[in-house]
matplotlib code that plots the C-alpha trace (Angstrom):
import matplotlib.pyplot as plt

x = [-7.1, -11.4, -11.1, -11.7, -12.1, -14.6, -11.8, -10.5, -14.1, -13.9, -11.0, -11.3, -14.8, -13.5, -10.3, -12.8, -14.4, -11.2, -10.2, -7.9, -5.1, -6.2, -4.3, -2.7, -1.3, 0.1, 1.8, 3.0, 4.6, 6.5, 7.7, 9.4, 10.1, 11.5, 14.7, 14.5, 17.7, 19.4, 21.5, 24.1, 26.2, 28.8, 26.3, 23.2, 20.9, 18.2, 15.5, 14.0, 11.7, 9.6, 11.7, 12.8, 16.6, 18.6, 21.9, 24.8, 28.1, 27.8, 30.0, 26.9, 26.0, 22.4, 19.8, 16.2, 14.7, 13.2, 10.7, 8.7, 11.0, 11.6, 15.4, 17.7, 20.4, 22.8, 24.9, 26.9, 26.7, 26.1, 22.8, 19.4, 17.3, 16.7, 14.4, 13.2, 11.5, 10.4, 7.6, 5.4, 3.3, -0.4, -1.9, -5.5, -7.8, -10.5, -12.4, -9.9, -7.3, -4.3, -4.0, -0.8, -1.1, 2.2, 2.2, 4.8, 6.3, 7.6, 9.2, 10.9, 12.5, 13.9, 16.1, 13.7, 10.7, 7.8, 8.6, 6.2, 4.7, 3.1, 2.1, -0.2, -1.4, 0.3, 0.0, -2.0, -1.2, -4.2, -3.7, -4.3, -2.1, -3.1, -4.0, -3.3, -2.0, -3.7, -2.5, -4.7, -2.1, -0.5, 1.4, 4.9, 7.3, 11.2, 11.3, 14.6, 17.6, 15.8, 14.2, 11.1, 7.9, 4.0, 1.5, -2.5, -5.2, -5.8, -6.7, -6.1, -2.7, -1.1, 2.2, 5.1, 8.8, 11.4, 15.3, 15.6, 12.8, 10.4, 7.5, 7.3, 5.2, 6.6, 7.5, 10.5, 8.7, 11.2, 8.4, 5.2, 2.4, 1.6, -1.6, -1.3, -3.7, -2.6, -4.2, -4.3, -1.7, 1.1, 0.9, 0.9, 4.5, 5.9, 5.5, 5.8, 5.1, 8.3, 10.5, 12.0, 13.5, 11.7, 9.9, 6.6, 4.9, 8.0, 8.6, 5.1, 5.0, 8.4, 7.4, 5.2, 7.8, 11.1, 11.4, 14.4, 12.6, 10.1, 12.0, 14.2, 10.9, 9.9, 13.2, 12.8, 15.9, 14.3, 17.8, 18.8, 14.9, 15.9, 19.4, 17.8, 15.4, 18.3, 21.7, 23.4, 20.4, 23.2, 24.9, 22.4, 22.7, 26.1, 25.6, 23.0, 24.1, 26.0, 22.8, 20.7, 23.4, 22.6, 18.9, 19.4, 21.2, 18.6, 21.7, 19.7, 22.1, 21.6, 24.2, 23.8, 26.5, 28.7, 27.5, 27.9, 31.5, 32.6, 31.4, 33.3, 36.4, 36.2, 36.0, 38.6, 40.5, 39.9, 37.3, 34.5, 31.4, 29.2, 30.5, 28.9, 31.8, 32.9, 29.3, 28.0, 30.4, 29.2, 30.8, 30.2, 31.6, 35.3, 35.7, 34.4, 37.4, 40.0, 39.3, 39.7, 42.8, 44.2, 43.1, 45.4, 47.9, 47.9, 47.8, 51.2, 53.1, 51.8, 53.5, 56.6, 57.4, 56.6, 59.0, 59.7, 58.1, 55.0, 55.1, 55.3, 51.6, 50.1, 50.8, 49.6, 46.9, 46.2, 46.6, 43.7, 41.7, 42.0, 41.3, 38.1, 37.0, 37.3, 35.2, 32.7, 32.1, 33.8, 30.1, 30.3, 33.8, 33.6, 30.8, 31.7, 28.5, 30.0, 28.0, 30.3, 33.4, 31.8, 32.9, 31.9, 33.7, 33.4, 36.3, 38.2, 40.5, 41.4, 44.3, 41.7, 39.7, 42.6, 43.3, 40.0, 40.3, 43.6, 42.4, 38.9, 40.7, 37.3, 36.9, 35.6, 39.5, 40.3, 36.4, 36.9, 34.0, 35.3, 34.5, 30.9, 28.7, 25.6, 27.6, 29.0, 31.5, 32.5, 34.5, 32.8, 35.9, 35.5, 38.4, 40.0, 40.3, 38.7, 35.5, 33.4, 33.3, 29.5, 28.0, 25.3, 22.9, 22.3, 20.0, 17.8, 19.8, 19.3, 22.1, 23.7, 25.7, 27.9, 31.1, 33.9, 36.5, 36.1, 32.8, 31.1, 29.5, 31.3, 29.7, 29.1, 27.1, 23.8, 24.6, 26.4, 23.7, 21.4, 24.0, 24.0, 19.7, 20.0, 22.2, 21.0, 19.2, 22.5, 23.7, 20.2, 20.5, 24.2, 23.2, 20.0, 22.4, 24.3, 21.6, 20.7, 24.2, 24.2, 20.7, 21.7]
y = [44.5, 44.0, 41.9, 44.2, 41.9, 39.1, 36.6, 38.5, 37.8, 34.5, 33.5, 35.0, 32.8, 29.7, 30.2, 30.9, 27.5, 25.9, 23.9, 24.1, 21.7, 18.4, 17.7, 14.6, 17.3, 19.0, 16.5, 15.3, 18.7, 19.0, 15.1, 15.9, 19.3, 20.4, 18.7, 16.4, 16.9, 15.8, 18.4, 16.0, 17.4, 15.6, 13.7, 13.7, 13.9, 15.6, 14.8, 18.3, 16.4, 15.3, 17.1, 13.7, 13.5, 10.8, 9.7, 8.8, 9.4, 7.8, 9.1, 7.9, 10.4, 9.5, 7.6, 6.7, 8.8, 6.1, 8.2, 8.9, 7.1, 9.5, 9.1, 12.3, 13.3, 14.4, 17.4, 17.8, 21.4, 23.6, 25.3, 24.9, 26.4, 25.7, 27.6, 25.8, 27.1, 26.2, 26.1, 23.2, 23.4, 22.0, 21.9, 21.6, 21.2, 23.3, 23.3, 25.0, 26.0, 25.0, 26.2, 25.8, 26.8, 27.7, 27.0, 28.7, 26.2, 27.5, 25.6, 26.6, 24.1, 23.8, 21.1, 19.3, 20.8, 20.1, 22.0, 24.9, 24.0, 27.0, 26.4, 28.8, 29.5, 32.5, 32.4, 31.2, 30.9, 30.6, 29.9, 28.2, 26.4, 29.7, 32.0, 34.4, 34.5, 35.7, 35.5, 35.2, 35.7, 37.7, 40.6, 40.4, 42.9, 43.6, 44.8, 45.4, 43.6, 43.1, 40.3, 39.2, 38.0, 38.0, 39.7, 40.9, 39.0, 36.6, 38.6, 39.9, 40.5, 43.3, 41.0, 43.2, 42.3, 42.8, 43.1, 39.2, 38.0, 39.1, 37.3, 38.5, 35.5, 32.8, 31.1, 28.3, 24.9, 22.7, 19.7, 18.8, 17.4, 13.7, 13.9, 17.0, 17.1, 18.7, 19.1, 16.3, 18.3, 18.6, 15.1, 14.2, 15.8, 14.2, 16.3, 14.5, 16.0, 14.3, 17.1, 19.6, 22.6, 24.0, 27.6, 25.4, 27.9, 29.1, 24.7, 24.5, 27.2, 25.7, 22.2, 22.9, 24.5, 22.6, 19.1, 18.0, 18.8, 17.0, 14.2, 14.3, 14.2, 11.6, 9.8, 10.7, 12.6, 15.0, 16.5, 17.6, 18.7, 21.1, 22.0, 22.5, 25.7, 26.9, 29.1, 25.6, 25.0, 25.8, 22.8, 20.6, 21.5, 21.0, 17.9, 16.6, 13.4, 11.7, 12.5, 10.1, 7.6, 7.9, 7.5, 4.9, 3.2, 4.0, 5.9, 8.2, 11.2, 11.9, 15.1, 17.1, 19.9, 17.3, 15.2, 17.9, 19.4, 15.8, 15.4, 18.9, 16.8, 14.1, 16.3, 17.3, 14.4, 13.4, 10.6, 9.6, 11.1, 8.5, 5.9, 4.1, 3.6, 6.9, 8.9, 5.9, 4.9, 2.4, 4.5, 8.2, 9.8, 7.3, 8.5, 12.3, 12.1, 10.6, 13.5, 16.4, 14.4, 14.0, 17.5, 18.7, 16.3, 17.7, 21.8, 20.8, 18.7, 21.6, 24.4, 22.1, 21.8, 25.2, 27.7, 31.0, 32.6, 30.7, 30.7, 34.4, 34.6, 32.6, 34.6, 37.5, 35.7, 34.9, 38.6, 39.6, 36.9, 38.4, 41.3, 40.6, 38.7, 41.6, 43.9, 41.5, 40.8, 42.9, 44.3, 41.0, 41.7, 41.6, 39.3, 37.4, 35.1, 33.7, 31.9, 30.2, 28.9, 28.5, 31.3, 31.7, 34.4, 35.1, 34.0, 37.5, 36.2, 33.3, 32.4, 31.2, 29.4, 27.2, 27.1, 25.7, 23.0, 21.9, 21.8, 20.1, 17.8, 18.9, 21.3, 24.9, 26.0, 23.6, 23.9, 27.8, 28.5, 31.9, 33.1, 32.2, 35.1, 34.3, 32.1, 33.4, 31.1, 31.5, 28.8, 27.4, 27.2, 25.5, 27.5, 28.5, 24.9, 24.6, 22.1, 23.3, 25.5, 26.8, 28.1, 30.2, 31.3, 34.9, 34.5, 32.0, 33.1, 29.1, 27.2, 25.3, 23.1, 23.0, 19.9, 19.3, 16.7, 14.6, 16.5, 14.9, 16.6, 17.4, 17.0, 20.7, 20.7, 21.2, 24.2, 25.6, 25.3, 26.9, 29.8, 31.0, 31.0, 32.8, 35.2, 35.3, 38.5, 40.1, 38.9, 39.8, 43.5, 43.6, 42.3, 44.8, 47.6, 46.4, 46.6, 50.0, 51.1, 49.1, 51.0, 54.1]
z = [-43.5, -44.6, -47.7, -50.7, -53.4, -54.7, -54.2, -50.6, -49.4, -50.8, -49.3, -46.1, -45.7, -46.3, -43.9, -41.0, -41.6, -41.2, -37.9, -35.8, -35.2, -33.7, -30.0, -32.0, -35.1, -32.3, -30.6, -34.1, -34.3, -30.8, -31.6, -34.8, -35.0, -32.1, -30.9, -27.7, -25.2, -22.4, -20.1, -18.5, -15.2, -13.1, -10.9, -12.6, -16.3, -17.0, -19.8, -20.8, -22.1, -19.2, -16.3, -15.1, -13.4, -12.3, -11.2, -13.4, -15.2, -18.3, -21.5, -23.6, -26.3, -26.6, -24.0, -23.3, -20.6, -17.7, -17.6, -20.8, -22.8, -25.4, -26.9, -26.1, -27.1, -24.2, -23.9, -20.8, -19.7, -16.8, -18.1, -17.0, -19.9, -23.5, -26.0, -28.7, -32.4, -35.5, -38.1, -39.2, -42.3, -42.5, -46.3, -47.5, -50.7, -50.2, -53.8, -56.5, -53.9, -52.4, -49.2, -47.2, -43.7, -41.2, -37.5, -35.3, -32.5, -29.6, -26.4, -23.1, -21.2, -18.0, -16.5, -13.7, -15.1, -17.2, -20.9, -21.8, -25.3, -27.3, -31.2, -33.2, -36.6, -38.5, -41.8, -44.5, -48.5, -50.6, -54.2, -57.6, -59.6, -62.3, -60.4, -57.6, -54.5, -51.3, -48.3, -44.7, -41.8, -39.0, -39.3, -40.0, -38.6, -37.5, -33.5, -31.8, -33.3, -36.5, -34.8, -36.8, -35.0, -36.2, -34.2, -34.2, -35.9, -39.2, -41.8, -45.8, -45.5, -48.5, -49.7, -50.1, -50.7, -48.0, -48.1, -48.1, -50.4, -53.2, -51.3, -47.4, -46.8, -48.6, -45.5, -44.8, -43.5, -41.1, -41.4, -43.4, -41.8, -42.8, -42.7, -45.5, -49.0, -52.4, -55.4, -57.8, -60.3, -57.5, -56.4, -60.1, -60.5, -57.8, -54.4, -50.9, -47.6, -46.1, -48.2, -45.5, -45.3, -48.3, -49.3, -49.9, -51.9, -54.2, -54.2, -55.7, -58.1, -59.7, -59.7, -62.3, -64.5, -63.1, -64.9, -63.0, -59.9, -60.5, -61.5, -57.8, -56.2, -57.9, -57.1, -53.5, -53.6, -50.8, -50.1, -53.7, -54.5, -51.2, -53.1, -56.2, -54.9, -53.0, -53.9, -55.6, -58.4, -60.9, -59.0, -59.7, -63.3, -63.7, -62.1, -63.8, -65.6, -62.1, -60.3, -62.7, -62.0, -58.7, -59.4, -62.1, -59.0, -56.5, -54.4, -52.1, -51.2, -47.5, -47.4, -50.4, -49.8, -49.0, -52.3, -54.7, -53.3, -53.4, -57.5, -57.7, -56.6, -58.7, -61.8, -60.5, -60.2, -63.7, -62.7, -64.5, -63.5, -65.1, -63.4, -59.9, -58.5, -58.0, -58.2, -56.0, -53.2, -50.1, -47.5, -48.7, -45.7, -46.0, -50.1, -49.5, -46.7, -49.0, -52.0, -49.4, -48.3, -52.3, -53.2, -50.3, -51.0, -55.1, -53.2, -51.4, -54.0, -56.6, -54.6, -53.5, -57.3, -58.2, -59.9, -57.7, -60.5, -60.0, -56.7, -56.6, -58.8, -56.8, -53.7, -55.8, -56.6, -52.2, -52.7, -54.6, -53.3, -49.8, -51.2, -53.4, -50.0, -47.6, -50.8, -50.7, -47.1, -45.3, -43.9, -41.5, -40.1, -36.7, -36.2, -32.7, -30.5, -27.3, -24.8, -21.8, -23.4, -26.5, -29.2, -33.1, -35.3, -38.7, -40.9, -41.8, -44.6, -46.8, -44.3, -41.8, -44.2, -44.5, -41.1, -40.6, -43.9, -42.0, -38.6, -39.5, -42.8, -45.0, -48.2, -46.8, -48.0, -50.8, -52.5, -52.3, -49.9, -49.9, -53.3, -52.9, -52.8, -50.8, -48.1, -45.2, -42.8, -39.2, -36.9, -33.9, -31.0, -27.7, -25.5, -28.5, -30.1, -33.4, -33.4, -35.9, -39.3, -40.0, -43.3, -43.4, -46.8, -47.0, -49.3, -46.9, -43.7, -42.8, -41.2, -44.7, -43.2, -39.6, -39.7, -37.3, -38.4, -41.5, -42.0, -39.1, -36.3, -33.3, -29.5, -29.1, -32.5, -31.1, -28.8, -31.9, -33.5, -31.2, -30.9, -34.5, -34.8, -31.2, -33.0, -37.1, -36.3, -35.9, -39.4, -41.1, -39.6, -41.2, -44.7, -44.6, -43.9, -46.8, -49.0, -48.1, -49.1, -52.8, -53.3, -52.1]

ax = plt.figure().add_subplot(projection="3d")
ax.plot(x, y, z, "-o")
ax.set_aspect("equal")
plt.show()
C-alpha cells in the first residue's frame, strides 16, 4: 500500500536507497544455508553441487567433490532432483533504525546438472529500540495446501496476526549475515549474528527485557538463547542454576533438547545439579545414553516389584493418558508422508511412543513427550523398520529435533528431513482447522 504516514514515507525512502545484495553476500548465502549433497547410485556419485559424476562404490558417508571441491554429504538413492529453501537475514543501521532485512533462497538441483540458484528480498523490519514497527515487504499469503509464498512488490505492508503468530512478519532466520550491523544498544547486551534459528525481531525486542538472555548470549550459548525464545523458556528457568555451571565452566551445549531432557534425568536420579560432573560431562552423547538406559532400567524394576494393586493404577493411569493424548491431538491422526520406501506417521497413542523409546534406546517415551502440548511426534520407517522419531513445534511448525539410535542421526536423516518441510503445509492446514473449531 502508498505510505500514509510521516514515518511510512520515511521509511519507505530510505528502503529504496538501500542496495542490493553484493554477488559475494549471495554466494555467502547458497554456501551456508543451503545444504550441499551427494546422490550416490550403484555405479556412480553425483555432486549436486557442480553436476560433476564419477565412478565408484564407496560406503563413505561424506566426500570432496574432484570437481569444485565442496564437501558433500552422500545419500545413496535412486532420485535425480532436490529442492532446496531457506531464509537468510541481512541487518543495517540506517540513522535511528534497526532494520533487519529477509532474503528467500531457493535451489533446484539435478543430478549431472548445474543447480538453479534463485535468492530475493522479501521482507523488511524497520524499527527502534522504542518505537514502532513498520514493515517494507512482499505480500504474504496461503495458496493451495496452505502453502505460504510472498508475491507483488516492496511496499508498506498493514501487519496483521495470523493463526500461528501475533506478528505475520516476524520472520524465522536459518543464518545471519556476517557482515550484519546493529545498533550500539543490541550489541551492548550481547547479540551475535552467528545465533540461528531465531525470530530476529521477537529475539531483539526481548533482549532488552530478558536478563538471562542476555547473559547466554553473552556466554555464546547460541543454542540455549534459541531454546530460551522458543516453547522450553520455562526450561531454561527451571534450569537456571546448572546452566551457569556450565558457563562458569565454559561447557558450550551443542544439543539443547538433548541438554535439558538429560538435566530432567538427573533430577531425577537424585544428582546434584550444581555439580560439573554431572551438569558437565566430556562425552555428552555416552552419559545422556546411560540415563535413558537407567531411567528404563528404574521403569522395569518399578513395575516388576509392583503390587497388582499398583499395577492396576498405573494401567488406569496408561488409560487416561491415552485418552487425554487422543483429546489433545487427535486433529493430526492420520497424518502419513511417504516418498519411495521411506514412510513417516504420526504417533497415535502412548503405546507407540514407547515403541519408538525401545526401538531407538532415547527419552521421546520415558521424558513423556506425549503430554507436551505444542509438540507433535511421528516415526520416520525405512520398509517398516524404525530409523528415526521426529518432533515438530506447533507453535514454530520448525523441525525440533529428528534422532535414530542413541539420539544420533541415522543415514536417511536428511531425506527425512526434507520430507516433513515438503509436507509441514499439511500439518499447518490441520492445526489452523483446529483453531477455527476452539474459536468457534
Amino acid at each position: 500500500m502508498q505510505p500514509r504516514t510521516k514515518l511510512q514515507v520515511q521509511v519507505k525512502r530510505l528502503s529504496d536507497q538501500l542496495l542490493n545484495l553484493a554477488s559475494d553476500q549471495k554466494q555467502w548465502a547458497f554456501k551456508n544455508c543451503l545444504k550441499h549433497v551427494a546422490y550416490r547410485t550403484k555405479t556412480k556419485t553425483s555432486c549436486l553441487d557442480c553436476g560433476h559424476q564419477w565412478a565408484g562404490k564407496q560406503k563413505i558417508k561424506t566426500c570432496r567433490c574432484p570437481e569444485c571441491g565442496v564437501k558433500l554429504s552422500i545419500r545413496d538413492t535412486l532420485k535425480k532432483n532436490l529442492k532446496q529453501d531457506a531464509t537468510v537475514a541481512l541487518m543495517h543501521v540506517v540513522g535511528d533504525f534497526q532494520v533487519n532485512r529477509f532474503f528467500e533462497i531457493e535451489s533446484s538441483h539435478k543430478a549431472g546438472w548445474k543447480p538453479e540458484l534463485f535468492i530475493r528480498e522479501i521482507v523488511q523490519q524497520w524499527f527502534t529500540p522504542d518505537g514502532k514497527l513498520t514493515i517494507v515487504g512482499r505480500t504474504q499469503s496461503y495458496g493451495n495446501g496452505g502453502y505460504g509464498g510472498y508475491g507483488g512488490d516492496m511496499e508498506i505492508r498493514t501487519n496483521l496476526a495470523t493463526y500461528y503468530n501475533s506478528n505475520k512478519y516476524d520472520l524465522y532466520a536459518d543464518k545471519i549475515m556476517p557482515d550484519s550491523k546493529y545498533l550500539p544498544i543490541y550489541k551492548r547486551n550481547g547479540f551475535s549474528d552467528q545465533i540461528e534459528n531465531v525470530a530476529l525481531y521477537s529475539m531483539l525486542k526481548t533482549l532488552l527485557q530478558d536478563s538471562k538472555l542476555e547473559t547466554l548470549l553473552k556466554a555464546k550459548q547460541w543454542g540455549l538463547a534459541s531454546v530460551r525464545l522458543g516453547r522450553r523458556d520455562s526450561d531454561i528457568y527451571k534450569y537456571w542454576d546448572s546452566i551457569k555451571i556450565c558457563i562458569r565452566n565454559k561447557y558450550i551445549v551443542k544439543d539443547p533438547a538433548s541438554y535439558l531432557d538429560y538435566l530432567q534425568m538427573l533430577q531425577d536420579a537424585g544428582k546434584d545439579l550444581r555439580s560439573p560432573k554431572y551438569v558437565c560431562p566430556a562425552n555428552f552423547k555416552k552419559e545422556h545414553h546411560r540415563y535413558v538406559m537407567k531411567r528404563e532400567k528404574s521403569k522395569l524394576l518399578a513395575d516388576a516389584v509392583r503390587s497388582r494393586e499398583q499395577a492396576e493404577r498405573r494401567k488406569l493411569q496408561a488409560e487416561q493418558e491415552q485418552l487425554d493424548y487422543v483429546k489433545e491431538k487427535a486433529n493430526f491422526f492420520g497424518i502419513v508422508f511417504s516418498e519411495g520406501e521411506l514412510t513417516i506417521k504420526f504417533l497415535e497413542s502412548v503405546q507407540e511412543f514407547i515403541a519408538e523409546g525401545d526401538a531407538h534406546q532415547h527419552c521421546v517415551y520415558s521424558s513423556s513427550y506425549y503430554t507436551r502440548p505444542d509438540s507433535l511426534c511421528f516415526s520416520a520407517k525405512i520398509e517398516g523398520k524404525p530409523v528415526e522419531t521426529i518432533e515438530l513445534s506447533l507453535k514454530t511448525m520448525k523441525i525440533v529435533q529428528s534422532r535414530g539410535m542413541k539420539n544420533d542421526p541415522s543415514i536417511y536423516h536428511d531425506q527425512i528431513i526434507d520430507l516433513m518441510n515438503k509436507n509441514i503445509n499439511v500439518i499447518r492446514q490441520r492445526y489452523k482447522s483446529l483453531v477455527k473449531e476452539e474459536v468457534a
